[in-house]
Residue frames as qw, qx, qy, qz and C-alpha x, y, z in Angstrom:
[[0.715, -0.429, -0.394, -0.386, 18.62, 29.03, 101.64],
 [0.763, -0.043, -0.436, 0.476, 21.39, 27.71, 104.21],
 [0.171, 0.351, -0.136, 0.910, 21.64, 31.63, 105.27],
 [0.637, -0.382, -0.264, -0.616, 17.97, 31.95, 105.92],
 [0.818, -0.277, -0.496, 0.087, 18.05, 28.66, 108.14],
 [0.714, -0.406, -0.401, 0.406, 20.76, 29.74, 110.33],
 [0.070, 0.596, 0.065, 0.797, 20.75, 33.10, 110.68],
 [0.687, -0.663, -0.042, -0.293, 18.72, 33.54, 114.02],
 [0.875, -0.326, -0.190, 0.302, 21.21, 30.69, 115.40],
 [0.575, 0.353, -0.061, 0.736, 24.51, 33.31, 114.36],
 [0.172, -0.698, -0.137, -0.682, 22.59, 36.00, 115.71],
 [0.783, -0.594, -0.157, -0.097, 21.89, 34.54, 119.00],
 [0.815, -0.309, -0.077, 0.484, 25.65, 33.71, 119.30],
 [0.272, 0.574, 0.008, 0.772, 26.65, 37.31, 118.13],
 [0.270, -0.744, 0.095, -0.604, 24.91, 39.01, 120.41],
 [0.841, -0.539, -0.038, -0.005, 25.89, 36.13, 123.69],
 [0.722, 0.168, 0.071, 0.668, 29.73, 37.16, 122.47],
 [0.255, 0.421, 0.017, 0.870, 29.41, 40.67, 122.54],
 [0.408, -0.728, 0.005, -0.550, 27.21, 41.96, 125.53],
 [0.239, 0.324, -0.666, 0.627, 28.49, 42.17, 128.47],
 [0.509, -0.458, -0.704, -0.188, 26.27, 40.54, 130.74],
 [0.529, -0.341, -0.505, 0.591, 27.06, 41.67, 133.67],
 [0.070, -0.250, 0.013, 0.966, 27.13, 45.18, 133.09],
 [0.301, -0.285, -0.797, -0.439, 23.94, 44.53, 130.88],
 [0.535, -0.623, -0.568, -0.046, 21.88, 43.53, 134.28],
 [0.441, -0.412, -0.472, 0.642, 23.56, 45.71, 136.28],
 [0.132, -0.049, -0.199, -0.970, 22.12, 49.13, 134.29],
 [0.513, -0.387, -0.660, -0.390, 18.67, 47.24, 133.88],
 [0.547, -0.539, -0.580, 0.271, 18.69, 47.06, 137.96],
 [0.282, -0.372, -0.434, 0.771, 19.89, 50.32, 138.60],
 [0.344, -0.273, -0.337, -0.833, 16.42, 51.66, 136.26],
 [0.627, -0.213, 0.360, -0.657, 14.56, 50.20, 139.18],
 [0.484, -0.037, 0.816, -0.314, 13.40, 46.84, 140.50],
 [0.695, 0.336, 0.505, -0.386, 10.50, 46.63, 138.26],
 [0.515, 0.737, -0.176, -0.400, 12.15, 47.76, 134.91],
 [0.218, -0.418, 0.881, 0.032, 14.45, 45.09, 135.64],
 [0.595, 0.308, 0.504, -0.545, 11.45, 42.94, 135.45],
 [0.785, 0.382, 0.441, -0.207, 10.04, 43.30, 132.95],
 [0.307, 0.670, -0.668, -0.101, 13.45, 43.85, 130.48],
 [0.259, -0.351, 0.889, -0.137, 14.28, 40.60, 131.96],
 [0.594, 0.381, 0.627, -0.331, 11.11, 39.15, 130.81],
 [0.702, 0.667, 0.001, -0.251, 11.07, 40.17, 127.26],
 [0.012, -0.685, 0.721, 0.110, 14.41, 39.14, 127.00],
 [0.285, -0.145, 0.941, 0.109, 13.89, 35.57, 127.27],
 [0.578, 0.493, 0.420, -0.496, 10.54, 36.08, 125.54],
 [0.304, 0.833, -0.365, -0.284, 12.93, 36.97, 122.48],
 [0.045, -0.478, 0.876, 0.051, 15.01, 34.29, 123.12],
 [0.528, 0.025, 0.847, -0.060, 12.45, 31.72, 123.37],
 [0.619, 0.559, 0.420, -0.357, 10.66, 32.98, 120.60],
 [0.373, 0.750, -0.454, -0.302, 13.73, 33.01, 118.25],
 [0.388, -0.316, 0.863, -0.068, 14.88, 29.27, 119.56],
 [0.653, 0.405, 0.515, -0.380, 11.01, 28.31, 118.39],
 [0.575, 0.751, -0.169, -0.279, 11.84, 29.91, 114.77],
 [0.145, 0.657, -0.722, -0.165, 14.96, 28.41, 114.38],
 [0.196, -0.051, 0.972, -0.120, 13.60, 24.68, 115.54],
 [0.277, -0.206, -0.778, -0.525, 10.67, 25.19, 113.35],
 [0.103, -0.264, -0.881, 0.378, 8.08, 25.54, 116.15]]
């Protein structure tokens, strides 16, 4: 059950350990201005909506 719970959280910090931000946004910006956008957008959409799950919301 303990797995279940904090899974998301492990996840989150897997993947903020291994991508390379920088390089990350710079590809996203050189698909254009807009694709930046809206990648940027679902991105934290993802993020807020996996915070939510993990804090029960």
């Amino acid at each position: 059950m303990t797995t279940k719970k904090y899974f998301p959280l492990a996840f989150i910090a897997f993947l903020s350990t291994t991508l390379m931000s920088c390089k990350l946004v710079e590809g996203i910006f050189k698909a254009g201005m807009w694709t930046g956008v809206i990648v940027v957008v679902l991105v934290l959409a993802l993020i807020i909506w996996l915070i939510s799950k993990v804090f029960g919301g």
